[in-house]
N, C-alpha and C positions, 0 to 999 in steps of 0.2 A: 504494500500500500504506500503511495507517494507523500510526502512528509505533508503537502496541503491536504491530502484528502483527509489526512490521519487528523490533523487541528480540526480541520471542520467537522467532521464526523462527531469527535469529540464535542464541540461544540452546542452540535445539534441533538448531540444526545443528552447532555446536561439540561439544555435547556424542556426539551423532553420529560425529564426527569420531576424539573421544577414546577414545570405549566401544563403536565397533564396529567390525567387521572386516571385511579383503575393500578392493580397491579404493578409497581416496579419491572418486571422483565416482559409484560406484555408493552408496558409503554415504549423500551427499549426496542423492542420490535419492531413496533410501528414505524419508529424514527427510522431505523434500519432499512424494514420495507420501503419507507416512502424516499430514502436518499437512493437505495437500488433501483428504485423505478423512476427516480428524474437522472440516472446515469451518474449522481454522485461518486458512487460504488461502479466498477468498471467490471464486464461480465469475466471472471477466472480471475479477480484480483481476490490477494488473503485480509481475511476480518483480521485485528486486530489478537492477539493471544489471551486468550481467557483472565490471567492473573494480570495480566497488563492495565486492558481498558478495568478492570475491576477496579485497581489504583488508583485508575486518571479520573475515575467517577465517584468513587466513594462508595462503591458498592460491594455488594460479597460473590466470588468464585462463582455459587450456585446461583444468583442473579443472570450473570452473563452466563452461565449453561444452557439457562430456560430460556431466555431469550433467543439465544442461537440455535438452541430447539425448535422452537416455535418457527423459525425461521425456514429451518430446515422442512420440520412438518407443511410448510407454504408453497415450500420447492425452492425456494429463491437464492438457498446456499447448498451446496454441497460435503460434508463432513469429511475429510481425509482421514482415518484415526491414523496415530503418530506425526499427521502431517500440517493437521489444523484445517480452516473452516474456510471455505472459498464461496465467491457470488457463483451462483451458477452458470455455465455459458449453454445458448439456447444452440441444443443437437446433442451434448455431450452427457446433460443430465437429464434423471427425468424431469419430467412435465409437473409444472405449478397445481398441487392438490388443492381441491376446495378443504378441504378439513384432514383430521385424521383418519387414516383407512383400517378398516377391523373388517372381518370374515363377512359381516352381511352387510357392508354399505356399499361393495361393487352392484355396477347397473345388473339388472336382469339379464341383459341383452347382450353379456360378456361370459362364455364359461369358462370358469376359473380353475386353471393348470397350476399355476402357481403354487400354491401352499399343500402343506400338508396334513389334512384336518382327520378328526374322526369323522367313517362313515356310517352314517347311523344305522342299526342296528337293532336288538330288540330289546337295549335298554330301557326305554320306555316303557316297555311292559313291566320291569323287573325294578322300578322307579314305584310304580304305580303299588304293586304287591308290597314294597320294602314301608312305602309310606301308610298304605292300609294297616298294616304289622303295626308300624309306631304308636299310630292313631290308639292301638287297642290297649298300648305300655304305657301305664304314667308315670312311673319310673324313670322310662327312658326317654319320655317327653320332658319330663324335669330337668334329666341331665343336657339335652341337648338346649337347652331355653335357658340356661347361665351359663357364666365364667368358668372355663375348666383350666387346669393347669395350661401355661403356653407351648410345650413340649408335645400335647396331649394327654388324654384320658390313658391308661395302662392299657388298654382293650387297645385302643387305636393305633399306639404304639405296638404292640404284639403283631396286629395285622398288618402292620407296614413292615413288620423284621419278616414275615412269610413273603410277603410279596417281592422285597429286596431280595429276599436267601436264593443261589442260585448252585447250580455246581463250582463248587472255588471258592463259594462264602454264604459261611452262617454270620447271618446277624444276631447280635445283640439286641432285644428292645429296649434297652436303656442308652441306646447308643443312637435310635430314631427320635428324630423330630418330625413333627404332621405339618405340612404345609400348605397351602392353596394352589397347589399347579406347581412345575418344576420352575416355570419362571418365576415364579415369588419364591422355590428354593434357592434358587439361583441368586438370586438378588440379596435373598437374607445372608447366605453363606461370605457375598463381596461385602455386604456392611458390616459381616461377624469380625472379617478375618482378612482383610484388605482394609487400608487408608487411602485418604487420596494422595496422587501424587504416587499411588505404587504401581509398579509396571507388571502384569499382567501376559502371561508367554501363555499365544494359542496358534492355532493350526492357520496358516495365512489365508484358507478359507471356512468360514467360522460359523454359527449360527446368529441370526440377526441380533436376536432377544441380548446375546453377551454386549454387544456392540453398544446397545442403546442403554443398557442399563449401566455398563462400566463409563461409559458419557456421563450418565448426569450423574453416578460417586466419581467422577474425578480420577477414575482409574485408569492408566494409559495401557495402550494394548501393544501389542509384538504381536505381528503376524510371523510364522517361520515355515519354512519348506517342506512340504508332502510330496510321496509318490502314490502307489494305487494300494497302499496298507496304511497311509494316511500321516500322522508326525510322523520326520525323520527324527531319530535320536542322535546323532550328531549330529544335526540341525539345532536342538536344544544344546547340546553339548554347548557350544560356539557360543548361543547366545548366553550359557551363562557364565563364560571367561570374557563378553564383554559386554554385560549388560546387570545389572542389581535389580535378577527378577526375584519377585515376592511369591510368586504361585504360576501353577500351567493350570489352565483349562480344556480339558482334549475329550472329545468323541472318540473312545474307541472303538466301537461297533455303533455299525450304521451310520458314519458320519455324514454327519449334514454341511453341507451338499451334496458331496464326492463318491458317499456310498460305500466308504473303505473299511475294510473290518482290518483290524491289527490283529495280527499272528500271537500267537503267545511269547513266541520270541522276541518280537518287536514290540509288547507290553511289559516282558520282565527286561527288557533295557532300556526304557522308558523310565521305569520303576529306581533302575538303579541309577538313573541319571541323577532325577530328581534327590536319592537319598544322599549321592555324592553332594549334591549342592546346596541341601535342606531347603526344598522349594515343598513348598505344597501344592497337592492334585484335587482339583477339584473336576470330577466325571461325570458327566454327564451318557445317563442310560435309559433317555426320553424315550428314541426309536428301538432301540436296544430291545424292549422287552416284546417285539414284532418277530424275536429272532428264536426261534426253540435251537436247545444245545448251542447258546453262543459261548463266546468262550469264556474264561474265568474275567472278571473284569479288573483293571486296575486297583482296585483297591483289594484284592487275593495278594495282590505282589508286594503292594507298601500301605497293610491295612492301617498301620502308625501314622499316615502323613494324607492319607484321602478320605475328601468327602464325598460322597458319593448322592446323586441325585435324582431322581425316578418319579413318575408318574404313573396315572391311571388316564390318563386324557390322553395319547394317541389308541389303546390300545381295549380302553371299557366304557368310558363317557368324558370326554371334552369339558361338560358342564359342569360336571360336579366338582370340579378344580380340586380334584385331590392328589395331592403328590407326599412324598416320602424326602428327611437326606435323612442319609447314615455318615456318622463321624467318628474318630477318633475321641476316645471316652474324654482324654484333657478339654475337648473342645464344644463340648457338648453343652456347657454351660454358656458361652459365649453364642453359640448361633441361636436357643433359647431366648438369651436376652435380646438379639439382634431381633426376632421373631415378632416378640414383643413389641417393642421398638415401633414395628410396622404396623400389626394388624392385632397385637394382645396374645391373640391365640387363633388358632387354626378353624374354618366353619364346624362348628359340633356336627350338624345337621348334615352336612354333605360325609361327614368321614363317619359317623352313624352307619350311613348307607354303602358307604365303600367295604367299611371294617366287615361288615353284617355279610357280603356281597364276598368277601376273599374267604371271608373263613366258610362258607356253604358252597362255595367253588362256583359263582354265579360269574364273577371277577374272570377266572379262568374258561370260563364259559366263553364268554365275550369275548376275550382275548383269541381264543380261537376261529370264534366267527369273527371276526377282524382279519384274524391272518388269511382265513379262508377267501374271504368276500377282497384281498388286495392281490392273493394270487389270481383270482377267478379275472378279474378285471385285469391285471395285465395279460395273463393270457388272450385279450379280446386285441389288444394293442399292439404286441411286442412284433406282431408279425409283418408291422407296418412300417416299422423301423429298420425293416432290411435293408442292405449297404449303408449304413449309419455307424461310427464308431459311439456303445454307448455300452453304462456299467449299471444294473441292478440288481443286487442280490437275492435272496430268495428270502421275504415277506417286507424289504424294502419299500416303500409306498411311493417312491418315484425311481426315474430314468433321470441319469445323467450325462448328457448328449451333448456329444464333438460336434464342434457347429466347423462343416467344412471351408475351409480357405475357397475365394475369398473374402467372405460373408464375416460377418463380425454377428456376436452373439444381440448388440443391441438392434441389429436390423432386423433382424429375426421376428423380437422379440416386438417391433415398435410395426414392421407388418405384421404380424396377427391380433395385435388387437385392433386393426383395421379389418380385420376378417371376426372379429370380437371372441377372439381366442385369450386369456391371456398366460405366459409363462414367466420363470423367472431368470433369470441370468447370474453369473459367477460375479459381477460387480456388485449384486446387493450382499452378497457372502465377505464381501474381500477386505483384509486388515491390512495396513501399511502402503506401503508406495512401489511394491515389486507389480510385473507384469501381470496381468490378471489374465487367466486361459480362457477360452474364446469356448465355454458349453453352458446349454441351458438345462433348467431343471425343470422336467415336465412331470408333475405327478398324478395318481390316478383318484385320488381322494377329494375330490370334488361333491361335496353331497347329496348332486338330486343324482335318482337311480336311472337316472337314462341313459343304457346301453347305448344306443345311437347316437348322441351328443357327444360320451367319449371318444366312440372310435372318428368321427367325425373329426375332431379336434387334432385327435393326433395325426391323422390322416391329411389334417393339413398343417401340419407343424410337420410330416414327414417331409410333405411336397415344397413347404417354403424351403427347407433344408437341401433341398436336394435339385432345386434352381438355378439355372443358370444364369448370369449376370447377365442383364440388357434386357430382357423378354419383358414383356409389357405387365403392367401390376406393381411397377418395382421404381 
């Protein structure tokens, strides 16, 4: 940013500060939006660094977060993590959002490849029954209508150590905490056990929820180098002879995006990288539990130093936001109070139904019809994707697809939702400033049940794929 824009900016934004109304970092935004829209701000020029303008205004750290959030949320800036917060230039980013985007506020008129939801199932039925039951306990209607421990109920905790326990590791239920979904695990684990200002070693292509949530704690990321088993361990190695990381965050099975499951070999030297350099592992085992006989997980290798994170939302119900971490007994009290911190304690009434639902093998149930109902649907697709370099494993919920030279992942990607397809690309995954690889992620987990729509979709994500440059449409 050129030393006038930087006075004025500053400027405009104190004055902002003093003459308008309404939240501190939305007024900061405005001022922001409204200098990027009269060209004050110059499209690919860098905003100012978070602790800086905080300085020059008198404000705090997480003032200028939210703000340049907000901004972001707008389209109007771009987030580099490691690299800092750019204007956005029009072609290179996406397109200016009216608001925040969540599962159901895409148009009708778009069917959505992108994400990777649960597909629904006969949960409802087994929602409906579990609720009837409660209805009949006043017992258990008392206990779920107060305050329960932040940790959880002993019950609840028990049915999250069954549902964590796998081959390679018995849980402790003293060692579970009950969360609301693995991204509120997620998040409590960085405010337990991370500061800001600590740097953060993850797979250079990442899951979004890390990205956004170690943004607004202040927590800097490190993206580092993968092949098709996912972290290299000398990749880690390297960065931590020149880097003062505090923790790794790593997918080992199923990684999101890439689809990569780590060898056992390539998780017990992972394991011992980390215990060389006393980092801690925070695992994520969202998709993971999609995989019957996966392999031991990270935290089998270096059960001392990993926390481990898990869910019932890809694989039982979505809604019911119930997820599991398991930790390291020293730490147990810290992510608790971190727990606290945010929401008290975990929904009574959703983990009721969860707990109720693992221990009658209803949980397993479902889990099954999940896995079933993502192989059945790729089998309608895969065969579409012939001459395509792509990788999905067996109960993986999407395709992760080599977009051929010359074609760049974002053309792809910005024709089909002109054809009102939409997909996702390897730049909404990507941490740091290295090259980002040219594949999209097309998954099968879209919610309405129409056969037809999906193979449809893919069917044209095969054909833009597979396009020759210049032909009309393009």
């Amino acid at each position: 940013m050129a030393v006038k824009v930087s006075i004025d900016m500053v400027s405009m934004l104190r004055s902002a500060l003093q003459e308008g109304s309404g939240p501190k970092y939305k007024r900061l935004a405005e001022a922001l939006d409204q200098g990027i829209e009269q060209g004050l701000l110059a499209p690919g020029s860098k905003l100012s660094p978070h602790r800086l303008l905080a300085d020059q205004l008198g404000v705090t750290i997480g003032t200028i977060s939210r703000a340049y959030a907000e901004l972001e949320r707008l389209g109007q800036v771009v987030a580099r993590v490691g690299d800092g917060t750019y204007v956005r230039q029009d072609g290179l980013q996406r397109q200016r959002d009216s608001g925040f985007r969540t599962v159901g506020d895409e148009s009708p008129a778009l069917f959505d490849m992108s994400r990777n939801t649960h597909i629904p199932g006969s949960e409802s039925r087994y929602i409906a029954q579990s609720l009837r039951a409660l209805a009949e306990d006043p017992q258990g209607l008392l206990e779920v209508a107060r305050y329960s421990p932040e940790a959880g109920l002993a019950r609840y905790r028990e049915a999250g150590a069954r549902w964590l326990s796998q081959e390679g590791l018995q849980v402790d239920p003293q060692q579970v905490i009950c969360v609301n979904g693995a991204q509120h695990g997620l998040h409590v684990a960085l405010l337990a056990l991370l500061k800001a200002g600590d740097t953060l070693a993850t797979e250079h292509l990442t899951y979004p929820g890390l990205i956004s949530t170690a943004r607004m704690l202040g927590i800097k990321l490190l993206g580092l180098p993968m092949d098709e088993q996912g972290l290299l361990p000398e990749a880690l190695e390297e960065a931590c002879r020149h880097h003062r990381l505090a923790a790794l965050y790593c997918t080992p099975t199923l990684q999101n995006p890439s689809t990569a499951v780590q060898s056992p070999t390539r998780r017990e030297a992972i394991a011992e990288v980390c215990r060389r350099h006393n980092l801690l592992i925070l695992e994520d085992e969202t998709h993971a539990v999609l995989m019957d006989r996966r392999p031991a997980p990270l935290a089998h290798f270096a059960p001392e130093r990993t926390v481990l994170i898990s869910s019932l939302s890809k694989a039982v119900a979505a809604g019911l936001r119930v997820g599991f971490v398991h930790g390291p007994q020293p730490l147990v009290g810290r992510l608790a109070a971190a727990l606290r911190a945010t929401c008290w304690m975990a929904t009574p009434l959703a983990l009721e139904l969860a707990a109720g639902w693992i221990d009658d093998g209803i949980a397993e149930r479902l889990r099954q019809q999940q896995m079933a109902e993502i192989t059945r649907r790729k089998g309608l697709v895969a065969g579409l994707l012939q001459g395509l370099e792509w990788r999905s494993p067996q109960a993986c919920p999407h395709f992760w697809i080599q977009v051929p030279e010359p074609w760049r992942a974002s053309e792809i990607e910005a024709h089909l939702k002109q054809q009102h397809y939409l997909v996702a690309t390897a730049e909404a995954f990507a941490v740091g400033q290295a090259g980002v690889p040219q594949f999209i992620r097309a998954s099968v987990c879209n919610t309405t049940a129409d056969d037809r729509k999906l193979t449809e979709g893919f069917a044209a994500l095969a054909a833009a794929l597979s396009q020759e440059p210049g032909l009309p449409g393009w």
